[in-house]
N, C-alpha and C positions, 0 to 999 in steps of 0.2 A: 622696805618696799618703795618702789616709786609711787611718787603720785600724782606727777608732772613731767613734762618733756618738752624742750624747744630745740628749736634745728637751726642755724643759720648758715645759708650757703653751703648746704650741704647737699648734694646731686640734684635734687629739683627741688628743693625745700630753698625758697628767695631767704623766707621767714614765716618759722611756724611754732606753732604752741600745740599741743593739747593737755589738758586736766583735767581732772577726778578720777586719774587712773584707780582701776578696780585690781585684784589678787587675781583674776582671768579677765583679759579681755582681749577680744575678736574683732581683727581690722576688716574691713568690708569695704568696697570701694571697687568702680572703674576698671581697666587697664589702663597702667601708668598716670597712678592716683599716688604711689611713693610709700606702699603697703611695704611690699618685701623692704624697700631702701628705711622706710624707719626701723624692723628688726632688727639691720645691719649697723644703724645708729646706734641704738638699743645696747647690743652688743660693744660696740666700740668704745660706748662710753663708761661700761662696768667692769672692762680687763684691764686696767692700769699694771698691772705683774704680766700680764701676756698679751701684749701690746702686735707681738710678730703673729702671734697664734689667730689673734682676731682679727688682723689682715690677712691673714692667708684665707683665713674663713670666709671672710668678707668681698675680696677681693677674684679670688680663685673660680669660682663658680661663676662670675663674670669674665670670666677669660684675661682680668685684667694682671695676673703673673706673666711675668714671660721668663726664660729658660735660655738664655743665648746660646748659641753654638760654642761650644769649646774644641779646641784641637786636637789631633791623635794623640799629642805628646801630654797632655792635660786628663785625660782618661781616670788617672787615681784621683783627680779630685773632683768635688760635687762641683756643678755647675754654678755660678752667680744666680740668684735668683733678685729678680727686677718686678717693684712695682710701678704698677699704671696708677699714680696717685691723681691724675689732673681731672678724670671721670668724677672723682668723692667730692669734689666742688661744682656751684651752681654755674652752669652751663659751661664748666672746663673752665673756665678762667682762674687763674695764678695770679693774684694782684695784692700789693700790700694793704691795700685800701680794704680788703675782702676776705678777711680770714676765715675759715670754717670753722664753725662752735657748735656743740651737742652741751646742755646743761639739763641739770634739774635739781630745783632751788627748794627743793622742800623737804623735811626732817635732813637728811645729811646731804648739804650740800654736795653737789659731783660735775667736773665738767668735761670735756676733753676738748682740745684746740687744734688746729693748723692751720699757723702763721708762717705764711710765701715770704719770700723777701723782710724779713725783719728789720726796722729801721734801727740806728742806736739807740732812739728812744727805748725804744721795745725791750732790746738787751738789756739796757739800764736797767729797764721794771722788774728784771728778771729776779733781781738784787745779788748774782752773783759776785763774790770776791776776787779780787785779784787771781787769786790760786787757781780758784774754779775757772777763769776765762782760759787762763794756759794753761791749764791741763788738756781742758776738752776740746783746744786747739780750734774755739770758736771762731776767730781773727785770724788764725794760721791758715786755716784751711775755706775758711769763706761759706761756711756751711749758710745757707738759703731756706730750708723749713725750717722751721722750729715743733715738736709738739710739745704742750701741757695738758698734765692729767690732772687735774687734783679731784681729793675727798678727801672730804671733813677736813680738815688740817694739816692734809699733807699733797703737798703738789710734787709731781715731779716732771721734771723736763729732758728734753730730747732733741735733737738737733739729725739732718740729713742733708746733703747733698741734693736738690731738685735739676734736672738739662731745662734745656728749654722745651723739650715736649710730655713735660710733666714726669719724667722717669727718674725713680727715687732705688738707690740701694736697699733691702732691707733691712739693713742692720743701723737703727739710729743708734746715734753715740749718747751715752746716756750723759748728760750733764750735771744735774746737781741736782737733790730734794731739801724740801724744807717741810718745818712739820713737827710736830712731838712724834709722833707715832706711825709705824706703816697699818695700811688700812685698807681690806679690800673687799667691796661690797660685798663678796659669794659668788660662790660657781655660775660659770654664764654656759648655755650648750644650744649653739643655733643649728638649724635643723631646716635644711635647706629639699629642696624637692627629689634631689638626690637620694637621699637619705642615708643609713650609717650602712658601711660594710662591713663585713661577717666579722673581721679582724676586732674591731675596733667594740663591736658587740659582745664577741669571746671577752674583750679587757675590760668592759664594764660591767660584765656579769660576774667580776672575780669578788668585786665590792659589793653585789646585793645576794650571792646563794647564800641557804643557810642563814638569811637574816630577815626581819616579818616584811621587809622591802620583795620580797621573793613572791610573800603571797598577793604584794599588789599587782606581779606580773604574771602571775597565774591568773589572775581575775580579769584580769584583761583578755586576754586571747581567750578566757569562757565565755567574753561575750560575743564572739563568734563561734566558737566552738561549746558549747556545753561539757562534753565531755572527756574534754583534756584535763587530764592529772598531774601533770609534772613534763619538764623538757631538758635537755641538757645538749651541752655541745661534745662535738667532736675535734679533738686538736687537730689543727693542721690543713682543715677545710678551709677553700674561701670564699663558697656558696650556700645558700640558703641549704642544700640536700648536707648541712653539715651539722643541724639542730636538728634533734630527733624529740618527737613530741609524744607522750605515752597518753592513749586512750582507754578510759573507763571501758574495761569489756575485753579486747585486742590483747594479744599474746606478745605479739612483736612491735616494737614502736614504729612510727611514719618520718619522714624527712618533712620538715617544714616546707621544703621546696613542693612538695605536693597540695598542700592544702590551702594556693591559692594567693592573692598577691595582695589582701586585705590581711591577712594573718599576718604578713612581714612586718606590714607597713606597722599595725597593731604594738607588733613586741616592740619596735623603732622607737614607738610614739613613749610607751609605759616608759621603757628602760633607759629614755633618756630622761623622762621626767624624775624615777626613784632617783636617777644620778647626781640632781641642781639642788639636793637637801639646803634650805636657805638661801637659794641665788632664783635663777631668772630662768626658764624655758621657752625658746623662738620658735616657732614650727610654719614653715611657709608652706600654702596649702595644705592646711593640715589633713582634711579630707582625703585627700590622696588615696583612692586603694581600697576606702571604706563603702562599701553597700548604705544607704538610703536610711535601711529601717536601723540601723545601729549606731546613727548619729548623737540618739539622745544619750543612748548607754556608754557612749566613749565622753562625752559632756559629764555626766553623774560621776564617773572613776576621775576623770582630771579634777574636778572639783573638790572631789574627800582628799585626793592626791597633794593638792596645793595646798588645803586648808590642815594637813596631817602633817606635811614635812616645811610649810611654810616656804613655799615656792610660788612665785610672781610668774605669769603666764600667757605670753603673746603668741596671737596666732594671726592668722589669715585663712582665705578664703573668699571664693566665686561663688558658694554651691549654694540655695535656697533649704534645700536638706539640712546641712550644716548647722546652717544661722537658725532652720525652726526647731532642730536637735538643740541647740543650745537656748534657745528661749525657754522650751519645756522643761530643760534640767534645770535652770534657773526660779523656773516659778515650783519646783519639788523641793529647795534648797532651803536646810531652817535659818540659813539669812541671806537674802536674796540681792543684798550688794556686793556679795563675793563676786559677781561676775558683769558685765557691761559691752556693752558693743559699741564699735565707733566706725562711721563710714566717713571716708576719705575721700572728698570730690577738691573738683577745681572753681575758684573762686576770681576771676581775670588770669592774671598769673602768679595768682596763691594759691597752695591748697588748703584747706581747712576740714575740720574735725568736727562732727556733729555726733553725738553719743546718748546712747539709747540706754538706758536703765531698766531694770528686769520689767517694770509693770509698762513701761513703755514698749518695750520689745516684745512683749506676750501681745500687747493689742494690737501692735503695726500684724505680727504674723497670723493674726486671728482675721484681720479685715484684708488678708494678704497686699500690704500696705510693701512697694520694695521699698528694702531697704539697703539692699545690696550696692 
């Protein structure tokens, strides 16, 4: 589990820290306080085996893929796909002097890097061998990013092509690891405002039917619905009218698409969390779609949820609702450090992390103290 975080020159983070991360906790802050961009940190730095998967996640929903045009004759093949890498640094700038680093230094060390312009020094430290320089065609080809992942023991590196307007191929050339052992924190599933589609729902619900994971996603959608009994998909759908939800009483089941845009959002939330057994869950506004009075009870089930399958849990959020939902599950909870809030404001041109612990957060929302 994390329990710390530092960002350098990473989108608007100059230099930042926060610690005493909690097993949930609830980012609160501002607009353009660097809530969603730490998730995407989050993220970035626990995928070392899926390095393309967490840029596309990352990257994607900011518009920052692009898709060139290819020609008539190029039709059978996929298109190049290009990242907007120059955005993931503090104020776009590309400088050797200023490389971008995500760490967190506590029980297993983990970091991730990008290094613009590498000097030979840089190379040097890299401690690659002869072999290793010319294979990866380090020197041949002039490659200009570098990234480094490491955890615990084992680092590995990367190398890319950068233009001058920060546009990066996707495919880094992998270089070289060192290390005794490969090592990969745990499943990461960031959960963007989009949220998941029907496909992608159908392929995760292969791994929890028929397992006690099933009845944590029934208990979810009861808390808006009392008397649903079971749901299953239809192959081949690729809208919500493609889950059908069987009701205590009712002869013929109902299409999910009917019973409202809080119900979606609900199974989205449950069925990504049963998914990260051991890893990390990101949900930007998590709120999304949820009615007021069932704030506390989606709070209570993520809480048995993380503390049951051992899942680390970042969220976000705007809503007053939310944050007082989450203080009262907190103060129900038979240990009340499972959970913390932290509000992200600006500090000159820092941001900083100020973090509200369960007795502290029950009394800010009792004196309706913001804290948003």
């Amino acid at each position: 589990m994390l329990r710390d975080i530092s960002l350098k020159n990473y989108r608007m983070f100059k230099d930042f820290q926060i610690d005493g991360l909690a097993r949930v906790n609830l980012l609160v802050g501002p607009n353009n306080s660097g809530k969603t961009s730490l998730l995407e940190a989050i993220h970035l730095l626990v995928n070392p085996d899926n390095i393309n998967e967490a840029f596309d996640q990352v990257l994607g929903p900011r518009g920052q893929i692009l898709f060139p045009d290819r020609g008539p004759d190029d039709y059978d093949e996929p298109p190049d796909i290009l990242y907007q890498i120059k955005p993931l640094f503090y104020n776009e700038k590309l400088t050797t002097e200023a490389p971008l680093c995500i760490e967190s230094k506590s029980d297993d060390f983990q970091s991730f890097s990008l290094q613009p312009y590498p000097t030979p020094e840089y190379i040097k430290g890299l401690n690659l061998d002869e072999d290793d320089l010319e294979t990866s065609g380090i020197l041949r080809h002039n490659y200009n990013l570098f990234l480094s992942h490491a955890q615990k023991k084992q680092t590995i590196h990367r190398a890319v092509k950068v233009n001058a307007k920060g546009i990066t191929s996707r495919y880094f050339r992998f270089l070289t690891s060192s290390g005794r052992s490969r090592y990969q924190y745990g499943p990461s599933f960031l959960m963007t405002i989009e949220r998941l589609k029907l496909g992608t729902l159908a392929e995760i619900w292969g791994d929890i039917t028929l397992t006690p994971k099933e009845n944590q996603v029934i208990k979810a959608l009861q808390i808006l619905e009392p008397d649903i009994e079971r749901f299953s998909f239809i192959g081949g759908t690729t809208t919500a009218n493609g889950i059908l939800i069987k009701l205590r009483g009712r002869k013929h089941p109902v299409s999910l698409g009917s019973m409202g845009e809080g119900m979606k959002q609900m199974l989205n939330l449950v069925m990504a969390a049963v998914t990260v057994e051991n890893g990390i869950l990101l949900v930007d506004e998590i709120e999304s779609g949820l009615y007021y009075d069932v704030q506390a009870d989606m709070w209570r089930l993520l809480l048995e949820i993380a503390q049951e399958l051992n899942i680390q849990i970042f969220a976000t959020t705007h809503s007053w609702d939310c944050v007082r939902g989450f203080a009262q599950a907190l103060s129900e909870a038979p240990e009340s450090d499972v959970g913390k809030l932290f509000r992200l404001s600006w500090r000159g041109e820092l941001i900083r992390a100020i973090d509200y612990p369960a007795e502290q957060l029950e009394k800010a929302v009792d004196y309706g103290i913001e804290v948003r």
